[in-house]
N, C-alpha and C positions, 0 to 999 in steps of 0.2 A: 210769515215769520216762523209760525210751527212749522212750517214746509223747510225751509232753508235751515232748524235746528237740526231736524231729524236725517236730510242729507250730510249736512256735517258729523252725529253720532254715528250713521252708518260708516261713511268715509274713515272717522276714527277707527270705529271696529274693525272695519276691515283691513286698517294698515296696521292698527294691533295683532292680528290674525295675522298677517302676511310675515310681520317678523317674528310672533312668536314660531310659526314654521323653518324661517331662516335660522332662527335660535337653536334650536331641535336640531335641524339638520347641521349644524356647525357643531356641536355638543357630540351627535352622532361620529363625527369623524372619528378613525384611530389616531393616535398622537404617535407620528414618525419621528423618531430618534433612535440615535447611531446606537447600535449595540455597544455597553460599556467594557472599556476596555479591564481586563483582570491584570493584576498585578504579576507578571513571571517571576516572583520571589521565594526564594524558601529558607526560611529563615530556621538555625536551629539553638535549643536552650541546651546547654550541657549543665551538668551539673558541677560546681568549686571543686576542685581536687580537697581531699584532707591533707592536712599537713600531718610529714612520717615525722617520729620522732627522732632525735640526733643520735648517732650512735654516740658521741661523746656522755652526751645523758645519761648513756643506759649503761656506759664506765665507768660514772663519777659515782652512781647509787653502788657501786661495789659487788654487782652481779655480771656474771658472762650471759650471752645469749646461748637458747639452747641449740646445741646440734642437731642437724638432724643429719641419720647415718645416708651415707652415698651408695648409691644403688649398682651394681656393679653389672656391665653390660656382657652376655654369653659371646663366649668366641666365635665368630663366624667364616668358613671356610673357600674362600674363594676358588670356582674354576678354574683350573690351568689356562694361561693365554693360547690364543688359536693364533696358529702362524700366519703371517701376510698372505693376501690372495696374488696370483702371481699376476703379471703388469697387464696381459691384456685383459684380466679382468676390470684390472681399475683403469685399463682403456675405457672400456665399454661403460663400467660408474661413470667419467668423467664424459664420454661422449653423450648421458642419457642424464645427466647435469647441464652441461652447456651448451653439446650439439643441436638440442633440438628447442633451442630459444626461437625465438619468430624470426628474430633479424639474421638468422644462418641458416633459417631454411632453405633458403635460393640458393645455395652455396653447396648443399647434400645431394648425395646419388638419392636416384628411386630408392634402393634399396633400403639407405641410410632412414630417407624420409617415411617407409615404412615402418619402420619402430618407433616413429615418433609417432606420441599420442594426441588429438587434438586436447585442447584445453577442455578441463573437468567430464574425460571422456577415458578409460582406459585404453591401452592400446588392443588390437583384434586381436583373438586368440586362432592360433593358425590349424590348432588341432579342433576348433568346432567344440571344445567343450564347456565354456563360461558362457556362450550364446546360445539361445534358446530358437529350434527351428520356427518361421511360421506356420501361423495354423489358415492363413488363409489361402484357398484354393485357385479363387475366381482375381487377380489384383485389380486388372482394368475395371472391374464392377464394383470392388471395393472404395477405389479411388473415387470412383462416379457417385456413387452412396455417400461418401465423405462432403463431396464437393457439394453434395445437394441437402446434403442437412449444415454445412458452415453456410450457405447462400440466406441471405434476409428474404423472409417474404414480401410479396409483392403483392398489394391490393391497387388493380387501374384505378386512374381518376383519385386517387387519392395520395396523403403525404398527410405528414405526423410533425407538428415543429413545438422546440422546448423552448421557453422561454424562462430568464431569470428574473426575479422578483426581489432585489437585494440579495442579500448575503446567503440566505441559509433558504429560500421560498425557489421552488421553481413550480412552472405549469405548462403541462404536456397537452396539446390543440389537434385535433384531428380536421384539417379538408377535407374537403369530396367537391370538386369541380362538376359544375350540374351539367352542362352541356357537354363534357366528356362522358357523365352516365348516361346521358341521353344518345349520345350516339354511339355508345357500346351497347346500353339495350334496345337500339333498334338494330344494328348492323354486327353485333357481337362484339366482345373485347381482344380478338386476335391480333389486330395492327395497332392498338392503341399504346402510346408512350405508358409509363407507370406513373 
């Protein structure tokens, strides 16, 4: 009978034990909920106007209101008008207006299409003076330099992936495929994919 009590108190114990862990561990969780929404409002308080008084009011008490003296503005002497530009200037306004819209470029001589400016781009200067010469000497080497520092690096056997986490969490995972470093460090990494 003590035999059969004391399996029963351990049995208790241990399934007390068992959820108080499961307790713990439920308790542990973060509580997921949506980020709350904020209100797009903006609300503004002005303040009452005062109320002016009537000018009738300020008639009937028998008083004028004061003047105050008018300030008198200095003469100002305009330039002579400049006589009209003659027509084919205002050719050339009106062709550097409308001519060189997108939809009548197909429509212009080379020459035409030379004065036009690409968009947010002044048009070239023919005498070389608003352009600054380059200072580089070497270009094909320049170009190669360029291309090799815009290129990502490249570690073999390996890759990098971003994963989202809700809204506002990300987490960046780095691979390494083991039987690809195993056979780039036995055989080198010259043929290997990336």
């Amino acid at each position: 009978m003590n035999r059969t009590r004391d399996r029963l108190a351990s049995v208790a114990f241990a399934m007390l034990l068992q959820m108080g862990f499961v307790a713990i561990f439920i308790y542990s969780l973060p509580l997921i909920a949506p980020p709350k929404r904020l209100a797009r409002e903006i609300t503004f308080f002005l303040p009452r106007l005062r109320e002016l008084p009537r000018a009738g009011a300020a008639a009937g008490r028998g008083r004028a209101p004061p003047s105050l003296p008018v300030p008198e503005a200095p003469l100002v002497q305009l330039p002579p008008l400049a006589l009209p530009p003659p027509a084919t200037d205002l050719q050339a306004f009106g062709q550097a207006l409308f001519g060189c819209a997108p939809e009548n470029l197909n429509s212009l001589t080379a020459e035409q299409r030379a004065h036009c400016a690409a968009p947010g781009r002044p048009p070239r200067d023919a005498t070389g003076m608003a352009e600054l010469p380059s200072l580089v000497t070497d270009l094909p080497r320049r170009q190669a330099e360029l291309a090799a520092r815009n290129t990502p690096a490249r570690v073999p056997c390996a890759s990098v992936r971003t994963q989202e986490l809700g809204p506002t969490a990300q987490v960046t995972t780095a691979f390494v495929d083991p039987l690809c470093a195993l056979d780039g460090w036995l055989n080198g990494f010259g043929g290997l994919p990336p």
